[in-house]
N, C-alpha and C positions, 0 to 999 in steps of 0.2 A: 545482418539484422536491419540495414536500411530500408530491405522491403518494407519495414514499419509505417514506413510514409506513404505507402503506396494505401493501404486502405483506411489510414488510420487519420490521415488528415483531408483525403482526397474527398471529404462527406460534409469539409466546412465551405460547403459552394449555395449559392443560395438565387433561385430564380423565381420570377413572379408566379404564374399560372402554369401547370402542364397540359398543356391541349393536343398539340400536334405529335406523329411517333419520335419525333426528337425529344420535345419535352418528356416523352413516354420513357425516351430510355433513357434517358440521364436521370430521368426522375428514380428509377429504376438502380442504375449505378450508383448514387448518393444514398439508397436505403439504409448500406448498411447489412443488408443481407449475403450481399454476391461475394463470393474467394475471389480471387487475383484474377483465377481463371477465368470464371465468368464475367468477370467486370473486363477483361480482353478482351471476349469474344463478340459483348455490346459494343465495345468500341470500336472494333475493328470496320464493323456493319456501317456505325455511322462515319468513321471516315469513309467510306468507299462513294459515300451521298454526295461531298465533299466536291463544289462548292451548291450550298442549299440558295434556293431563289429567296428568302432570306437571309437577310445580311445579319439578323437576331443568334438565328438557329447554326450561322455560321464562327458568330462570337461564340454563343455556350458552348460546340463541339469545341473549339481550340482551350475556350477556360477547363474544361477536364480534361482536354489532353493536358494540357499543365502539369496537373495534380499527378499524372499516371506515369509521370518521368521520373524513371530512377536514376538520376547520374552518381556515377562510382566512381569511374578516373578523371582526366583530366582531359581525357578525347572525349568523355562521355559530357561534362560541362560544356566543353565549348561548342558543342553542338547544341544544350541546351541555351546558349545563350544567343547562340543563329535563330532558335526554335521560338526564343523569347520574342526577340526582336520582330519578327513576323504574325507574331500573337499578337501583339499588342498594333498592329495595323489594321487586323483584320478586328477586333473589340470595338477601335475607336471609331470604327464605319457604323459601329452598333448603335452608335451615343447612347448605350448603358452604361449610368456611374455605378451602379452596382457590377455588374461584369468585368468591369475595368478595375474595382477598387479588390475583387478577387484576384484577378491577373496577379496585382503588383502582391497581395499576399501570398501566392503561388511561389512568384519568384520569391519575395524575401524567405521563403522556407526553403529552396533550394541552394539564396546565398548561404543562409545558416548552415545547410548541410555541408556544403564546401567550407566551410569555416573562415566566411567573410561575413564576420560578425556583425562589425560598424555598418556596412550599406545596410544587412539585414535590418538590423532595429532603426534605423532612417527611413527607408521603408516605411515599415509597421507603424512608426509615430506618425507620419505623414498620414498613413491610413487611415488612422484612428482619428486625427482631427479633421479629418476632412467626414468622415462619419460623423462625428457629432456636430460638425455645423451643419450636414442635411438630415438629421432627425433620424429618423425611423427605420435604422436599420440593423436590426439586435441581432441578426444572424451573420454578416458583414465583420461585425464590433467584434462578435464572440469567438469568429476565427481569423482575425486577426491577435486579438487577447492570446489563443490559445497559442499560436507560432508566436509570439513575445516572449510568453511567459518557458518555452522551451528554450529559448536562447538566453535569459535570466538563468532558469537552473543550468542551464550550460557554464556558465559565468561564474557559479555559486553564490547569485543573487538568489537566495534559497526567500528569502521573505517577502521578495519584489515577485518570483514567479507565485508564490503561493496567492499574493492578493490578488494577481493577475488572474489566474486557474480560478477563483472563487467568486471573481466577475464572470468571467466567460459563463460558468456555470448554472449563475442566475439568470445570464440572459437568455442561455438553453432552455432552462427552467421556465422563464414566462414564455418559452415558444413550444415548448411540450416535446425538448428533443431529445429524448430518450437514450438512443444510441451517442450521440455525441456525449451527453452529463456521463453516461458508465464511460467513455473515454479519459473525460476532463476527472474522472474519481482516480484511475489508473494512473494519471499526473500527478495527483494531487498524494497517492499514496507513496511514488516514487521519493515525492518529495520527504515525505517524513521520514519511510528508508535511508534516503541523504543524509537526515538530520539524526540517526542512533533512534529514533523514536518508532519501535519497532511493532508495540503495540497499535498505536494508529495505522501505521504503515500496513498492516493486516486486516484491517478494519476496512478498511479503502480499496484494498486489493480485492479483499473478500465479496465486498458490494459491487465493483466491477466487473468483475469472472461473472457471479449471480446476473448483472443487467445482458451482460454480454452472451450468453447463451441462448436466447432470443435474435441473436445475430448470427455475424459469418463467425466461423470457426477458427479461422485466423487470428483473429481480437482474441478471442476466448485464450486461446494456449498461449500469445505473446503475455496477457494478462497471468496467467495462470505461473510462466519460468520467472515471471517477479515477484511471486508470492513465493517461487520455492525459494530465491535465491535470499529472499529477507528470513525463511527458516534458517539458509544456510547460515546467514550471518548472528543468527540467535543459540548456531550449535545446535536447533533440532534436527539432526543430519533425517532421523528416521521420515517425518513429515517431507522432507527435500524431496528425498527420492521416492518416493510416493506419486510425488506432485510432476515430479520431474519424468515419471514411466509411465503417467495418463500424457504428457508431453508426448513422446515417445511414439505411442500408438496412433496419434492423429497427424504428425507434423510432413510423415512421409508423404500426403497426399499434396502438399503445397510446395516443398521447399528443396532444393537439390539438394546435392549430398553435401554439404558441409551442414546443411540447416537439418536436416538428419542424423548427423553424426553428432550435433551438440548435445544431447540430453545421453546422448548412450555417456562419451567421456562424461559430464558431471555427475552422472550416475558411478562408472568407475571412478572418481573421482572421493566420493561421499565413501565410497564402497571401501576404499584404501585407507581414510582416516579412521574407519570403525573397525580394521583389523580383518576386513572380508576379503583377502586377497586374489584369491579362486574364484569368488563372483564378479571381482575385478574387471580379471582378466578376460573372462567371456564379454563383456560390453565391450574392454577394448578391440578384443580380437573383430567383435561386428565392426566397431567403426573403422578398422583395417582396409577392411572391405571396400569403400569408401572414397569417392576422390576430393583430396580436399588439399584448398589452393591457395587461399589466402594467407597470408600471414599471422591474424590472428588466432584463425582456425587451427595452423600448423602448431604454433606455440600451446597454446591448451591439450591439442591432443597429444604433444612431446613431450611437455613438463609434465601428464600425467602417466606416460607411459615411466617417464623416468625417477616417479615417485613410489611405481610399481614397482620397481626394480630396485632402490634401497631399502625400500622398507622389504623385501623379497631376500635381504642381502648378496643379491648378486654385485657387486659392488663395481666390476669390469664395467659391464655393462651401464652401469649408471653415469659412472668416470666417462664414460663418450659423451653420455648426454651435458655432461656438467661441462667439460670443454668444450662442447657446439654453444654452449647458453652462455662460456665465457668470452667466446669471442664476436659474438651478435652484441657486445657493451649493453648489456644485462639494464646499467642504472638508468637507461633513456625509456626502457618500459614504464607500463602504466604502475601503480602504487600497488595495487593488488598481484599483476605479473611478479614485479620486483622483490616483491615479501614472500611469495609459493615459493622464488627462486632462491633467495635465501634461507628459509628454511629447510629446502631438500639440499642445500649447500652445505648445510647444518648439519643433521643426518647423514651426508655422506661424510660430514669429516669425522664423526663421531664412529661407524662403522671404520671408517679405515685410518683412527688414532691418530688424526691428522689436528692436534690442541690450535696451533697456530690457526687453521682453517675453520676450525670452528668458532674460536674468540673473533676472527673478524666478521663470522657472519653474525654474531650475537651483538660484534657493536653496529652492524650495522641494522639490524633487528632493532633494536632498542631504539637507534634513533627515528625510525619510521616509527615507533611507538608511543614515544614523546610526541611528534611531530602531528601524531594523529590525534592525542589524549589533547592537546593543545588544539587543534581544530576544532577538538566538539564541545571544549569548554568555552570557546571564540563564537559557536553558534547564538543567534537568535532563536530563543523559545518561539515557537510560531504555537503550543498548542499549550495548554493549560496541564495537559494530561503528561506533556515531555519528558519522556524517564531517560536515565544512561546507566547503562552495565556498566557501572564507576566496577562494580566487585568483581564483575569477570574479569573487568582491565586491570587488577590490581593483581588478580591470579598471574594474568600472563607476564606480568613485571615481577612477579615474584618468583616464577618458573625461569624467567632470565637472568634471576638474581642465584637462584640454585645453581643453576648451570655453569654460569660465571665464575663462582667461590669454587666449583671441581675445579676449573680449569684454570684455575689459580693456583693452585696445590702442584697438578702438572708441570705447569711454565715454571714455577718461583725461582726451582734449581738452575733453570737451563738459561731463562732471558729477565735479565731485569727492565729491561725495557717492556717486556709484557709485564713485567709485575705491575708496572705505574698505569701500565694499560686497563688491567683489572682493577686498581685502586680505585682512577677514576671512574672506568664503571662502575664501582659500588656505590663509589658518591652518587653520580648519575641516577643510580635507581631509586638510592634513598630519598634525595629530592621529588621525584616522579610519583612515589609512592607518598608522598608529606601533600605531594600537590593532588595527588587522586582526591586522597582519604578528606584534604577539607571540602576539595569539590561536592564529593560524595554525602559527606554532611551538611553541606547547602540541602542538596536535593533532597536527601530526607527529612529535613526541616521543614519545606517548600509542601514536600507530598504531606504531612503531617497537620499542616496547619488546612491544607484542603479537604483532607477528608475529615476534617471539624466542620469544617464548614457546611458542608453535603451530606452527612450522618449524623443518626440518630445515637447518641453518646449513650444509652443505656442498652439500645438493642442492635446496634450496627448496619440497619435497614435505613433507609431515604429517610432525610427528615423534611420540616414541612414544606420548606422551600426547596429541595431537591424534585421532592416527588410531586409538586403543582408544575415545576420545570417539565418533567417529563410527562406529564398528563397534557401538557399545552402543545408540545412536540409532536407528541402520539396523533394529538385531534388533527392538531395542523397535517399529520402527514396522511391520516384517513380521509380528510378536505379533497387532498391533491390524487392521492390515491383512487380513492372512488368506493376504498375499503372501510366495512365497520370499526370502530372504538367502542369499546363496553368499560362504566367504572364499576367496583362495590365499594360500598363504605361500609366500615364494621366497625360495632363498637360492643366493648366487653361488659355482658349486664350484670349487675348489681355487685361492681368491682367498688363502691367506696365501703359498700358492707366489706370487703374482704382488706381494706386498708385499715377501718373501725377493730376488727376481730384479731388482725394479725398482724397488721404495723405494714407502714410504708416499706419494709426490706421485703415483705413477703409478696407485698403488692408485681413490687418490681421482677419479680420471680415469675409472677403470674402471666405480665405483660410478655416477658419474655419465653416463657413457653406460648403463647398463643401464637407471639410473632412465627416461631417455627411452624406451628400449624400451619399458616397460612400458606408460609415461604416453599413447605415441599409440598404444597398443593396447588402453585403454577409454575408456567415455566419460567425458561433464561429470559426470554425476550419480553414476560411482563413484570410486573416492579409493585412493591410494594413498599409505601410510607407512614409513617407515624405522624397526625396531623393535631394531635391531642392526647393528653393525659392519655385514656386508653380508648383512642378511638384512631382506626386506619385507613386508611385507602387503597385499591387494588386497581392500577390501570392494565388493563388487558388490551393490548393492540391486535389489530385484525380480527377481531372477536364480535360476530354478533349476539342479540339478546340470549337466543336459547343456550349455546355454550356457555355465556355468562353464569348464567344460574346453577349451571352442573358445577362447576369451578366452585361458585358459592355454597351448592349444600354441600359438596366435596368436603369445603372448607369448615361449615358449620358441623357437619359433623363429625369430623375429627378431632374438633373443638368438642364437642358435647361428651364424645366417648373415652377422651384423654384423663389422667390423674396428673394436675397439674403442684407443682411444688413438690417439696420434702413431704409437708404437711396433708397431701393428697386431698386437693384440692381439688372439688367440680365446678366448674366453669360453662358457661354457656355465652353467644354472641349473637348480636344482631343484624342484620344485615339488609341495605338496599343497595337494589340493582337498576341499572340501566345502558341502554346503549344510547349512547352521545348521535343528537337528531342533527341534520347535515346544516351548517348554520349556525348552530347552535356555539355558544360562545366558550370556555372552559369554564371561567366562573361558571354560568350558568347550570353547566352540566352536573358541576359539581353543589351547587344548591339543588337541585333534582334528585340526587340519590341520595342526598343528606336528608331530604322531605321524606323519602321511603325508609330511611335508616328509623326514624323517629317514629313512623308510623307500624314498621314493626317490632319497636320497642311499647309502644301504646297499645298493642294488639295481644301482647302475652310474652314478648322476647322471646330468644331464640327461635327465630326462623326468620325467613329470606321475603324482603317483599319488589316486587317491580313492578 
């Protein structure tokens, strides 16, 4: 997956004017449009020019060869860093501080990759203060920021990369660069993924994939196996492999065979946990086919083949895999490795009544369990919105706790040494599960007291301060956009006659059946609030005037035609409309439709005015 750097940072290069065909085809390469391929085959052209009667055009060609180096090994480095040292000769003949202050972020992103951290971020810091004492250079700042904040979440500085990722972002933003922000979103959802905060992490993803389809296709499906892999981790296995067999059909045109062969194993993979054995096996048999070299790639496609085969109860067969996995020392793997590998550890000891072998994979299960449960309780909230599956984690410790008390029963006779083994594990859990459950009740505390604060307590809809928040958001992003905002204001007519007649509980009846009217007469993506007694508001994003008003009599008269209460009640509402003029401030807008709320209340109520 290292190719990731090849398109994906190779577009934070920034040069003054493009005039000449050099500038034409770098301008070209930086789009953001071109696959690997095509971004090759430009380059290939302009080195052959190489060296240009410009000593400018001979700095920019080497600053993107830079970015287009993928070093892997350790032969492949130390050519890159022959390849550096010659770059950076040919720049300073430029005497561009900009071309130069690329260079050096080039390379600190390939130290990062080698995993020499410390020069990396000396580097980048030097970057960056040398940007800001010459002023004006937000494209420079932003890809710098953005290889920082990579080596922060490398580090599991998860809140330093976030503030970092949410500069870069702005300064994209006031440069109108599109393709880079859907990049820096893809960061930015990673991160929340990191953080258990899975719903953000979707969110992020989701607007990514959407910006990035207007690009190259590569972005697209790297964005797209982080979306599935954050289902994975939510247990929505179905969405996974969905997500993961749109992968599938397109990855073949860019990536060799191991970068083809990934989405087939996770598909077998998904396919195996859902009890689909037979569809399994066809994806593995494809990635059979397949030649694949690397070490990570062999391990994923092994451990799955060999997860095929106990849960298959072929047990021979698995028992190979499990001695090839024991003698690679299994606990130097990554966290994720290490856990598939005890669990199919697991499984095999349980298929072949092996008690001893299954208690030590369950204590060692457990302690990656704790170890992790304690990570995400150690995290910083970076988002307001921050949930944690405390209750699925409380399942899985208590599915360890089942399991444990059998194999307790087994041993007691035989080892008292395991008995004290299982003791402690019991305690073990009980503590784990004392530390879930308060944790758990922070966070629902936390979620509780916020959605008091952003809801409407009688109808569950935006109260007034939630829905002025997102009416001001809406406008500001139609500003930026270029796209319409439309608001209505509604208010219910001659509802204090209906408080007079039938008391404040009926009232409240009333209110809340209207609220429903409104609410399944738009969609997800517009909002409605309660901004008074019984008066509402409806911001509709991307919505000009004409559909405004369809929405509105929609709304009005389902309102009109409804039996509202026990007491079947007829109701009627008022309504103005408009679409928000460009400029136009939110207060404002919202005194505007309020002036037509009133004027169609003056005119006869019930009906819509704009």
């Amino acid at each position: 997956m290292i190719k990731l750097f090849i398109s994906t940072l190779c577009v934070f290069i920034c040069f003054n004017v493009f005039g000449n065909t050099v500038k034409k085809d770098i301008k070209n390469i930086l789009s953001g449009r071109l696959n690997h391929f095509e971004t090759h085959a430009i380059f290939v052209n302009l080195e052959k020019g190489l060296p240009y009667p410009s000593t400018l055009d001979n700095a920019r060609v080497k600053a993107v060869e830079c970015w287009l180096q993928v070093p892997r090994t350790e032969s492949d480095f130390k050519q890159f860093n022959t390849f550096i040292i010659n770059a950076k000769k040919v720049v300073s003949k430029s005497v561009s501080l900009r071309l130069n202050l690329d260079l050096q972020t080039c390379e600190a992103l390939n130290l990062y990759v080698g995993d020499e951290l410390g020069k990396a971020t000396t580097i980048l810091n030097s970057v960056i203060d040398e940007i800001q004492i010459n002023g004006d250079m937000q494209f420079e700042h932003a890809n710098a920021l953005q290889v920082l904040g990579q080596i922060y979440r490398s580090k599991g500085r998860f809140q330093d990369a976030f503030l970092v990722f949410q500069q870069a972002y702005q300064l994209f933003d006031k440069g109108d660069n599109n393709y880079n922000k859907a990049l820096l979103l893809r960061q930015i959802g990673l991160i929340h993924s990191d953080l258990y905060n899975f719903k953000l992490a979707i969110e992020q993803l989701q607007r990514a994939i959407f910006e990035l389809t207007a690009y190259n296709e590569q972005e697209w499906y790297k964005a797209t196996d982080d979306l599935a892999y954050v289902y994975e981790q939510m247990q929505e296995r179905e969405k996974a492999i969905l997500l993961y067999a749109e992968i599938s059909e397109r990855v073949h045109k860019y990536e060799d065979d191991e970068g083809v062969a990934y989405p087939l194993v996770k598909i077998a993979e998904i396919n195996i946990q859902l009890g689909n054995l037979d569809r399994a096996k066809l994806f593995l048999d494809k990635a059979s086919n397949l030649n694949i070299e690397s070490d990570w790639a062999k391990f994923i496609y092994s451990i799955t083949w060999a997860e095929w085969f106990v849960a298959k109860g072929m047990n021979t067969n698995a028992q190979a895999y499990y001695d090839q996995f024991s003698s690679e020392k299994p606990q130097s793997w990554s966290v994720d490795s290490y856990k598939r590998f005890l669990e199919f550890k697991r499984v095999l000891a349980v298929n072949l009544n092996n008690s001893k072998q299954e208690v030590d994979a369950l204590n060692a299960l457990l302690k990656l369990e704790k170890a992790n449960s304690k990570k995400i309780a150690n995290r910083t909230l970076l988002s307001q919105q921050l949930e944690f599956d405390w209750e699925q984690r409380g399942r899985e410790i208590a599915r360890l706790e089942q399991l444990t008390n059998i194999n307790n029963k087994l041993l007691e006779a035989s080892n008292s040494k395991a008995f004290w083994q299982i003791a402690s594990l019991i305690f073990a859990i009980t503590l784990a599960i004392i530390l879930a459950l308060i944790a758990y009740k922070q966070s629902v505390h936390k979620q509780r007291f916020k959605t008091l604060a952003l809801k409407d307590e009688l109808t569950g809809i935006a109260n007034r301060r939630a829905i002025f928040t997102f009416k001001k958001r809406a406008i500001n992003k139609s500003v930026s956009s270029g796209k319409a905002c439309s608001l209505i204001a509604i208010d219910i007519d001659y509802f204090k006659q209906v408080n007079d007649t039938y008391g404040h509980d009926i009232g409240d009846e009333l209110i809340i059946s209207v609220v429903k009217s409104i609410s399944k007469n738009i969609r997800e993506t517009d909002c409605v609030g309660r901004v008074g007694g019984e008066e509402f508001l409806v911001v509709l994003a991307d919505t000009q005037l004409d559909s405004a008003l369809e929405v509105a009599h929609r709304i009005r008269e389902n309102i009109d035609s409804c039996v509202h209460t026990p007491h079947k009640i007829k109701s009627t509402a008022s309504m103005g409309v408009i679409e928000v003029i460009q400029g136009e401030s939110p207060v404002d807008a919202f005194k505007r439709a309020d002036i037509h709320l009133y004027t169609a209340k003056n005119t006869g109520r019930n009906r819509v005015v704009s």
